[in-house]
C-alpha positions as CSV (number, residue, x, y, z in Angstrom):
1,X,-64.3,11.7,-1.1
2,X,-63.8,8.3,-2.8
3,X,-66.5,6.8,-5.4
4,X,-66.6,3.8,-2.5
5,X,-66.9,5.9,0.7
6,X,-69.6,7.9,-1.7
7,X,-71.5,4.8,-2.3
8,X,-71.4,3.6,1.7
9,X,-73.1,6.8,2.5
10,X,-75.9,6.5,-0.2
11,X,-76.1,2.8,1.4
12,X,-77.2,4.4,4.5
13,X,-79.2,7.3,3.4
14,X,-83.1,6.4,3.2
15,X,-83.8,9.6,0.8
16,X,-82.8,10.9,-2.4
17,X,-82.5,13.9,-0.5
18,X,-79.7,12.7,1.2
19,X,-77.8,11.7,-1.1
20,X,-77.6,14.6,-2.9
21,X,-76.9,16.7,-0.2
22,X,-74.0,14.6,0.4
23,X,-72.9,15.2,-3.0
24,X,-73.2,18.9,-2.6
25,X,-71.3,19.1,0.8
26,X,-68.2,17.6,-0.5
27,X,-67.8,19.6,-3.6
28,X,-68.5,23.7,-2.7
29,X,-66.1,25.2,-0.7
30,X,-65.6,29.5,0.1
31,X,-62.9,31.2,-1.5
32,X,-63.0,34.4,0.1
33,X,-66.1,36.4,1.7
34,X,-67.0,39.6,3.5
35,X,-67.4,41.2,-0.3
36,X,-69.4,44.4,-1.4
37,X,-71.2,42.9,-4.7
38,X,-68.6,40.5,-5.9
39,X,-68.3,40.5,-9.8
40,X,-65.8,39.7,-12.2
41,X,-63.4,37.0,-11.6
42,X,-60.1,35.9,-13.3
43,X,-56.9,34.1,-13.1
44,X,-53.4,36.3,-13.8
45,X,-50.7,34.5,-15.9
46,X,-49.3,33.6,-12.2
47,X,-52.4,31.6,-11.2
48,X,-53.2,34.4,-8.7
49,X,-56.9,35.2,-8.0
50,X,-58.6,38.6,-9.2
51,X,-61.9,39.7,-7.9
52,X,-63.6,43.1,-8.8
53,X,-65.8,44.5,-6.4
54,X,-68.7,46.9,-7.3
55,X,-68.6,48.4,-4.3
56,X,-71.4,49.3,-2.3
57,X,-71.8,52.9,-3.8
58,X,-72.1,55.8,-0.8
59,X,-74.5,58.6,0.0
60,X,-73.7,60.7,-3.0
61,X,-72.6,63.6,-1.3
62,X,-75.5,64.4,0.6
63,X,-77.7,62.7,-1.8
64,X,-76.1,65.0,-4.4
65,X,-74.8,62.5,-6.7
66,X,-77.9,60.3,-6.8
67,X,-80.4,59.3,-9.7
68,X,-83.2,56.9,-9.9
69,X,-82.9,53.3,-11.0
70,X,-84.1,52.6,-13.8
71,X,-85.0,49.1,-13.2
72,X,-85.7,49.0,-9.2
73,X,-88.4,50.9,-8.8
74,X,-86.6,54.4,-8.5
75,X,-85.1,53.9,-6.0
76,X,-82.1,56.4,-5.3
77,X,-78.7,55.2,-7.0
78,X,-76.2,57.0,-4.7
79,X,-72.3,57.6,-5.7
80,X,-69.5,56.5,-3.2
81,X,-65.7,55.4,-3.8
82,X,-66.4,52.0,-2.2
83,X,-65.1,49.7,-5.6
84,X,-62.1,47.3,-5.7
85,X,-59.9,45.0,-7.4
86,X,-59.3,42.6,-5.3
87,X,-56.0,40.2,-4.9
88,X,-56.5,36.2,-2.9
89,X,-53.7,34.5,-2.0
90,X,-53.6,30.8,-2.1
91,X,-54.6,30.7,1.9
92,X,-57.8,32.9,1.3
93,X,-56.2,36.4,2.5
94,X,-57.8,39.3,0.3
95,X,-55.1,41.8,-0.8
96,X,-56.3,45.1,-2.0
97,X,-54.4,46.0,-5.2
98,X,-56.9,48.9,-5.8
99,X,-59.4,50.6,-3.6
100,X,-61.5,54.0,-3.5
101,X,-62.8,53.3,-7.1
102,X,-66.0,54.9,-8.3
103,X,-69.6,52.9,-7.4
104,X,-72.9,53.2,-7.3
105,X,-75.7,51.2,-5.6
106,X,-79.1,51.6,-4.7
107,X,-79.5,53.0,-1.5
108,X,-79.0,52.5,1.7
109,X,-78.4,48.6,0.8
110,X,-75.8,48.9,-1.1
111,X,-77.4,46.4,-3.4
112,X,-77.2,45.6,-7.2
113,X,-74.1,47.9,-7.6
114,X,-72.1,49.1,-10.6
115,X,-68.7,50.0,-10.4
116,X,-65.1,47.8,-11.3
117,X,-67.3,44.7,-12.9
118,X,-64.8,42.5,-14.7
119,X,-61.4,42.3,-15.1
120,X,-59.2,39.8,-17.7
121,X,-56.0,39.5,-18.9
122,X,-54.4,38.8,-22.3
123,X,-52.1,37.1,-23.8
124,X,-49.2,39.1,-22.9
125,X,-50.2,39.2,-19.0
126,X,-51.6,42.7,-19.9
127,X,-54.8,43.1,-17.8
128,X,-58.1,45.1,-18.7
129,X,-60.7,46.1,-16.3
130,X,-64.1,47.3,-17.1
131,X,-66.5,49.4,-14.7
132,X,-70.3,49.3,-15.4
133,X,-73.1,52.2,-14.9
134,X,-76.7,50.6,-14.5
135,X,-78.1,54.4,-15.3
136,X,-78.9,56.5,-17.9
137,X,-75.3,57.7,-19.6
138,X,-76.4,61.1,-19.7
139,X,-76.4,61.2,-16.1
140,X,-73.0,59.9,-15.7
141,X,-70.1,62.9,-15.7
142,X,-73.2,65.3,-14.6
143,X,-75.4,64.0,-11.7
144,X,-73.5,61.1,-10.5
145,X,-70.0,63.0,-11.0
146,X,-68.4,59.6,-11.7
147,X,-66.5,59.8,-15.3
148,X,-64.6,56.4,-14.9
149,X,-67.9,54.4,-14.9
150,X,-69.7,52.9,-18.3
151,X,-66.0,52.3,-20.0
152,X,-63.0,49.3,-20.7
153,X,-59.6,50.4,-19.4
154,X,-56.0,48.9,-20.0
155,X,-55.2,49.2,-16.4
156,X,-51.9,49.1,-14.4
157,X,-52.0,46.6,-10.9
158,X,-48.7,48.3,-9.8
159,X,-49.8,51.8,-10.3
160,X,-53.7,52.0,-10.1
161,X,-53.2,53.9,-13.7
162,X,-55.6,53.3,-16.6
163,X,-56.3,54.5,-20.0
164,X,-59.6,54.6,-21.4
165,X,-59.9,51.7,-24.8
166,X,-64.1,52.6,-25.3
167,X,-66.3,54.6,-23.7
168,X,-69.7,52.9,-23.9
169,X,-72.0,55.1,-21.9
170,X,-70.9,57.6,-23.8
171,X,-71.3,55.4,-27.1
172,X,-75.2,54.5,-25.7
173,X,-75.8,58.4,-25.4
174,X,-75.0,59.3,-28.8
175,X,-76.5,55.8,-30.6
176,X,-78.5,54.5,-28.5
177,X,-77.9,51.2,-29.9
178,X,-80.8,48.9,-29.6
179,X,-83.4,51.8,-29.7
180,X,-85.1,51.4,-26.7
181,X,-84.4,53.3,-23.2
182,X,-81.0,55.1,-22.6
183,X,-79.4,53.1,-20.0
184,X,-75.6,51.6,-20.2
185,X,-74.0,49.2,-18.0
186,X,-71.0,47.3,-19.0
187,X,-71.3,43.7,-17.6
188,X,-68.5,41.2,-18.6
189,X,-66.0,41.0,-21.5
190,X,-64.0,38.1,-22.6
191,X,-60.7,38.4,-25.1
192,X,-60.0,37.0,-28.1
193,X,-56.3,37.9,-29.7
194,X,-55.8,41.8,-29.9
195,X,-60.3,42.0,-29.2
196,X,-62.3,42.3,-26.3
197,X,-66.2,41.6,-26.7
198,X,-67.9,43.4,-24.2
199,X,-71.8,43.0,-23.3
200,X,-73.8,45.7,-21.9
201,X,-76.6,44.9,-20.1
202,X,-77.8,48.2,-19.7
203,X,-77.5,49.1,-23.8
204,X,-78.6,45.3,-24.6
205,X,-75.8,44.8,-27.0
206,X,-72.5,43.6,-27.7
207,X,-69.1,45.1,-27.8
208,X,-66.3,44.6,-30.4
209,X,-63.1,46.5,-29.0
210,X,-59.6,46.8,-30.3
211,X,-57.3,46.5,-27.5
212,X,-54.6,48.3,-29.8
213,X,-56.0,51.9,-28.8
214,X,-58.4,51.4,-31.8
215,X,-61.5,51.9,-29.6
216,X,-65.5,50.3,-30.4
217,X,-64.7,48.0,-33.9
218,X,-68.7,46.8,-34.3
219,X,-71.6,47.2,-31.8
220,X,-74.6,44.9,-32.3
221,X,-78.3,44.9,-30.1
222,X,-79.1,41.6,-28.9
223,X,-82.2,40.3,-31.0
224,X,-84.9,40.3,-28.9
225,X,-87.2,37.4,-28.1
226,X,-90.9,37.6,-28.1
227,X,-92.5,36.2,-24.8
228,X,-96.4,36.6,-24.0
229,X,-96.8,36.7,-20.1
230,X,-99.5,35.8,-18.3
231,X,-101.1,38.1,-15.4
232,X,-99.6,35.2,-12.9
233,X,-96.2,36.0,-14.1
234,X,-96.1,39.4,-12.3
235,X,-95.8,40.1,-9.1
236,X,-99.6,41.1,-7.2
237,X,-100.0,44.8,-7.1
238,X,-101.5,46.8,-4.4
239,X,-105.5,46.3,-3.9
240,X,-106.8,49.2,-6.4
241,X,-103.5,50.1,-8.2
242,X,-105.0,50.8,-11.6
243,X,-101.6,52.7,-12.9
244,X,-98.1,51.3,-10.8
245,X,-96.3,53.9,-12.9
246,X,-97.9,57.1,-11.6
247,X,-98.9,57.9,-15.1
248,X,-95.2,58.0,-16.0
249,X,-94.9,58.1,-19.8
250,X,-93.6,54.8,-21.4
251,X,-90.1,54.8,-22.5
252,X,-89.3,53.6,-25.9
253,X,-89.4,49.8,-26.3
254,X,-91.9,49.1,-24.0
255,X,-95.9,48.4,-23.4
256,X,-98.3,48.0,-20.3
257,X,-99.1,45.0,-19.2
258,X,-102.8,43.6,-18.4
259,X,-102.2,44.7,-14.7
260,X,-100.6,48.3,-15.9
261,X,-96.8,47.3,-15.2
262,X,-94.4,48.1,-18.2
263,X,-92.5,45.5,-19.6
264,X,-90.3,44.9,-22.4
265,X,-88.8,42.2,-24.6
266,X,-85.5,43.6,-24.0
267,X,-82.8,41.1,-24.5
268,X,-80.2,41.5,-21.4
269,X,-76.7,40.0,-21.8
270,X,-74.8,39.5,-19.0
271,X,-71.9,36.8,-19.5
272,X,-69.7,36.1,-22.3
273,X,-67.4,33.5,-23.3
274,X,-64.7,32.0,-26.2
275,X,-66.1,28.7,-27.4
276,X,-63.9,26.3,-29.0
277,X,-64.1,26.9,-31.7
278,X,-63.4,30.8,-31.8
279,X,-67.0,32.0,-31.8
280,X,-68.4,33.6,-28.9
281,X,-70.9,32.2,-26.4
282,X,-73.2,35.1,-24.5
283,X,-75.6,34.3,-21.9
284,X,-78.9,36.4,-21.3
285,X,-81.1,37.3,-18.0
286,X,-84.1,38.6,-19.9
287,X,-86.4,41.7,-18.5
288,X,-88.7,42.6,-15.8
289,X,-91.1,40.0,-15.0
290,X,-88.2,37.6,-15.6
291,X,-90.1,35.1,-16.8
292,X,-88.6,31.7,-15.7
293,X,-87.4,29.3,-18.5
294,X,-87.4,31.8,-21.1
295,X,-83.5,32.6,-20.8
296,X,-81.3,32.1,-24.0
297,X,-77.6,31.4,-24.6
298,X,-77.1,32.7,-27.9
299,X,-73.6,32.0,-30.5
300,X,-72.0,35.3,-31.8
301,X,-69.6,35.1,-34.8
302,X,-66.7,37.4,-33.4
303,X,-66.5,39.4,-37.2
304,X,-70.3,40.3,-37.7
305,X,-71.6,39.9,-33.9
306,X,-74.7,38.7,-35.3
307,X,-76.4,35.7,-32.9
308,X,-78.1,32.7,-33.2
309,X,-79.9,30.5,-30.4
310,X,-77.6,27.9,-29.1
311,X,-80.0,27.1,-26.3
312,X,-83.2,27.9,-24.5
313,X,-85.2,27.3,-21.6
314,X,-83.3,28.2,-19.0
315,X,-83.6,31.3,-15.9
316,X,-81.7,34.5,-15.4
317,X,-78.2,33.6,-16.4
318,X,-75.4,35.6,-15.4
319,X,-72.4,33.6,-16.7
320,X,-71.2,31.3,-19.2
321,X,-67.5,28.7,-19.4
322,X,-66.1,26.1,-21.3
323,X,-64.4,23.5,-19.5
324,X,-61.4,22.0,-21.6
325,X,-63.0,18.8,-22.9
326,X,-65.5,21.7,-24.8
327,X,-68.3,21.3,-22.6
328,X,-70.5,24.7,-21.7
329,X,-71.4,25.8,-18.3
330,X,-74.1,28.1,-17.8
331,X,-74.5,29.7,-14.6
332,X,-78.3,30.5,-12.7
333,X,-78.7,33.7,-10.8
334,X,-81.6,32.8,-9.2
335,X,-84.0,29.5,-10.4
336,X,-87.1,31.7,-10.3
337,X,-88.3,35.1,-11.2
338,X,-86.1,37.5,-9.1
339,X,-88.9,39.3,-7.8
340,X,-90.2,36.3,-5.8
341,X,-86.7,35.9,-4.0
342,X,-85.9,39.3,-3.3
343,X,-87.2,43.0,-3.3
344,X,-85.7,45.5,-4.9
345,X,-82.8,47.3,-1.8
346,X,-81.9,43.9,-1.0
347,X,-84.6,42.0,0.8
348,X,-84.8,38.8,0.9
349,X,-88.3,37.4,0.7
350,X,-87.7,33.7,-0.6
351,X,-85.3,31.0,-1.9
352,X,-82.0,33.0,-4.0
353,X,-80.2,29.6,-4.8
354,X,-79.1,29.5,-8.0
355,X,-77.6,26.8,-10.3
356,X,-74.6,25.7,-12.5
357,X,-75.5,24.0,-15.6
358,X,-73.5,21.7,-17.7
359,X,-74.3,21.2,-21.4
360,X,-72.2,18.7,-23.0
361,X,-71.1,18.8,-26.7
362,X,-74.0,16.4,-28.1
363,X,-76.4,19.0,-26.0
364,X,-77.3,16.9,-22.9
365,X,-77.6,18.9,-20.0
366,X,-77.3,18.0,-16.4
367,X,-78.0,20.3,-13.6
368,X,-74.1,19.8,-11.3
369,X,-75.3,22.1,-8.6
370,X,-78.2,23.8,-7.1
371,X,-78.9,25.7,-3.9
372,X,-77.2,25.0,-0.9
373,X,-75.0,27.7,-0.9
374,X,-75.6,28.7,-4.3
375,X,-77.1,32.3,-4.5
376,X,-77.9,35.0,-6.7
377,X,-74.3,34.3,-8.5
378,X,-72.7,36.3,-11.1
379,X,-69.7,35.0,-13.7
380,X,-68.0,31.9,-13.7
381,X,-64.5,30.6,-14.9
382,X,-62.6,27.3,-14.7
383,X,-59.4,28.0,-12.7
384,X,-55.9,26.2,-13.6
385,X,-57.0,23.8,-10.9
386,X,-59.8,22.6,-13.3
387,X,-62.5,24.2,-10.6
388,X,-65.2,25.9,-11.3
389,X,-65.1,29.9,-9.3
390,X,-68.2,31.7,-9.4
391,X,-68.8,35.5,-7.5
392,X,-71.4,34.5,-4.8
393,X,-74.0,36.7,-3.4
394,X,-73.3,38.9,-6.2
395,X,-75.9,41.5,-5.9
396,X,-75.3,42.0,-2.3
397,X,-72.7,44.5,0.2
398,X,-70.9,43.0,2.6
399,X,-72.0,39.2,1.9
400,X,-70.5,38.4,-1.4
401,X,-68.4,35.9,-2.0
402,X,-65.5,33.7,-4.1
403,X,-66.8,29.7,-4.3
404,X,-65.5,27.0,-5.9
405,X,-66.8,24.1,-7.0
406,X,-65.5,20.7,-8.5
407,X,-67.3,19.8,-11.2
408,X,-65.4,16.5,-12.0
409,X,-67.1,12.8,-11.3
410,X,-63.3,11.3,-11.1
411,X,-62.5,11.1,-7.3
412,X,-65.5,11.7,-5.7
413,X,-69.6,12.4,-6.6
414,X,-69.1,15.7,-7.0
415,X,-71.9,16.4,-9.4
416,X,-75.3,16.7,-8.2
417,X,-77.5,13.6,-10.1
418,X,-81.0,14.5,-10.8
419,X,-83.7,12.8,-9.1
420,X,-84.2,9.9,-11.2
421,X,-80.3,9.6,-11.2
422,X,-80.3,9.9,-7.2
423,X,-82.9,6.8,-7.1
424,X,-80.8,5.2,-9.7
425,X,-77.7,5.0,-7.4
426,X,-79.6,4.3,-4.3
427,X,-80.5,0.7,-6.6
428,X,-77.0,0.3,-7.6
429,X,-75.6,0.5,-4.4
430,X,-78.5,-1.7,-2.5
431,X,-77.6,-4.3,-5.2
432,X,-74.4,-3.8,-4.6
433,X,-74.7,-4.2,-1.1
434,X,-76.6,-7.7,-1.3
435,X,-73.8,-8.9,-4.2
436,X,-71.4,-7.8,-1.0
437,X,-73.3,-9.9,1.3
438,X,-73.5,-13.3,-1.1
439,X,-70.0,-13.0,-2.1
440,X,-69.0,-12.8,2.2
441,X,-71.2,-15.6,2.3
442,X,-69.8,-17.6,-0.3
443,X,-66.0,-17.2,1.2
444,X,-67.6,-17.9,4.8
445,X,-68.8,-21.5,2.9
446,X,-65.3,-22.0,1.2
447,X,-63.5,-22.0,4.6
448,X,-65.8,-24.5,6.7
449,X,-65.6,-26.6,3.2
450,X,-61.7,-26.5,4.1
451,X,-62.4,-27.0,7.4
């Protein structure tokens, strides 16, 4: 869509509403669909598209191979070979390069599952494939029966054959790295040289891996940030619940709540980026309530993997980019607390739209997409076409998809304006409209002068 055919429709459009919807139907478009809890996304040296798929998990043989969540309410976490890497083809088709890999998911839903969850290649074209756990490590080779999950692989696309570079569930077990509860999930990775940096949102730290065979290099916890929460920032309990826990013992890191619910300051990082200028860029999610606005994206120096706050105030981010002008992207699960949106096995109670973020270089930040489409995303990259792709409906079996979205102004509106910048252009254009009006008026006058 052209800036003028843009600018005609605002013309016509009696709402800000409008106009921004207009904006938003021009620019998001669906990559692929019909995916079981679409994660990590990346671009081979080819341009070819790679998805990982964290599967929708399975019964666990019987409800063998089953533990309980840790962070949704117990419920079962069931084992199934369901995970994938995942091929698209310019025209949308989904090849399967590699299928029947390890997952687990809270069941029967199939929701919030960890199994193949990011997937990058180097320099070389070599590409690297993590799997995540979302459980306590201990659990992993024993009850669940699933060795592969919790570690970074050098994997082979032809073959399906991978050789384990770090073992972090094991690595959480032994070290327990932040010193709170035992729980391990590998989340994203991004690679810098012969390095990946991998967070774990389970273990809230990061990752410093040699990619040589060298294994784990450095491992840092995530520094924590202090938040006081307010009894209206937790979801309403049950009349007369005095104790939600069942008198369950408090696990290391954590206290009780006014209202008897535990919570944390836990630090969760779940996306991780190169910045420009060769530090890393990590994005957090923060813990049960999920307090909105209280989300950091935090600066890492690569060496010591110590942090510092680059930003603030945002809600339950799951990704972070840099498009090639140096600007940041920060990417929304959901724009409130997740547990007014959706219940823990996948039901959906209220609005999941999430949003994409741009923060320029001097700071500035402008929301360039929100909703209408946009839901419970996880991970973002730009792809060679200068598009942003972003795993849809990532939590979810069966619905999760591949977007894109064009984040450029140049040939067409493609970034959502904020309100004031919606009634802004509405002016523009009525003025724009009568300047249209005087000048056809004037030319009318020029040719009867003639006349």
């Amino acid at each position: 869509m052209k800036f003028k055919s843009f600018a005609l429709l605002f013309s016509v459009c009696v709402t800000a509403t409008c106009g921004t919807q207009a904006a938003r139907a021009a620019s998001l478009s669906v990559v692929a669909d019909g995916l079981d809890n679409a994660r990590g996304i990346s671009f081979a040296p080819d341009g070819s598209i790679y998805v990982t798929q964290s599967g929708k998990g399975g019964d666990g043989n019987g409800g063998v191979n089953c533990i309980p969540s840790p962070s949704a309410q117990y419920i079962p976490l069931c084992s199934g070979n369901t995970g994938a890497v995942t091929k698209i083809t310019a025209d949308g088709q989904k090849v399967p390069l590699l299928t029947n890999l390890p997952s687990i998911a809270l069941t029967p839903s199939g929701e919030q599952a960890a199994g193949p969850a990011d997937i990058k290649f180097d320099s070389k074209g070599d590409a690297y494939l993590l799997y995540g756990l979302a459980g306590d490590p201990n659990s992993r080779d024993t009850k669940l029966a699933s060795p592969l999950l919790g570690q970074l692989y050098k994997v082979d696309l032809n073959t399906g054959s991978l050789t384990s570079l770090a073992d972090f569930a094991s690595y959480e077990a032994k070290n327990n790295p932040d010193g709170t509860d035992l729980i391990s999930n590998p989340y994203a990775f991004a690679i810098k040289g012969d390095t990946a940096y991998v967070v774990d949102g389970g273990g809230n730290s990061i990752y410093s891996v040699g990619l040589d065979g060298s294994g784990i290099k450095n491992v840092a916890a995530i520094p924590q940030k202090i938040i006081s929460l307010s009894t209206d920032q937790f979801p309403t309990l049950p009349e007369g619940t005095t104790d939600p826990t069942g008198g369950a013992p408090l696990p290391p890191g954590y206290t009780r709540a006014s209202n008897g619910l535990p919570v944390s300051n836990q630090s969760v990082p779940t996306g991780i980026a190169v910045a420009p200028d060769g530090s890393l860029t990590l994005s957090e999610y923060t813990y049960f309530p999920y307090p909105e606005k209280e989300a950091r994206i935090l600066k890492v120096d690569p060496d010591t993997l110590q942090t510092q706050v680059l930003a603030d105030g945002f809600t339950q981010l799951t990704g972070v980019t840099y498009d090639s002008d140096g600007n940041l992207y920060a990417l929304q699960h959901i724009n409130q607390s997740e547990w007014k949106a959706i219940q823990q096995g996948g039901v959906i109670t209220g609005d999941i739209s999430g949003s994409v973020i741009e923060i320029a270089k001097d700071g500035t930040r402008k929301t360039i997409w929100s909703g209408d489409g946009l839901e419970a995303a996880s991970e973002l990259t730009f792809g060679p076409d200068g598009d942003l792709y972003i795993s849809n409906r990532a939590r979810l079996a069966g619905t999760s998809q591949v977007i894109k979205i064009d984040p450029r102004s140049s040939g067409g509106a493609t970034k959502v304006p904020e309100p004031a910048s919606v009634i802004g252009l509405l002016l523009a254009t009525a003025v724009g409209v009568k300047a249209m009006k005087r000048k056809r008026q004037e030319e009318l006058l020029d040719k009867v002068e003639t006349i």
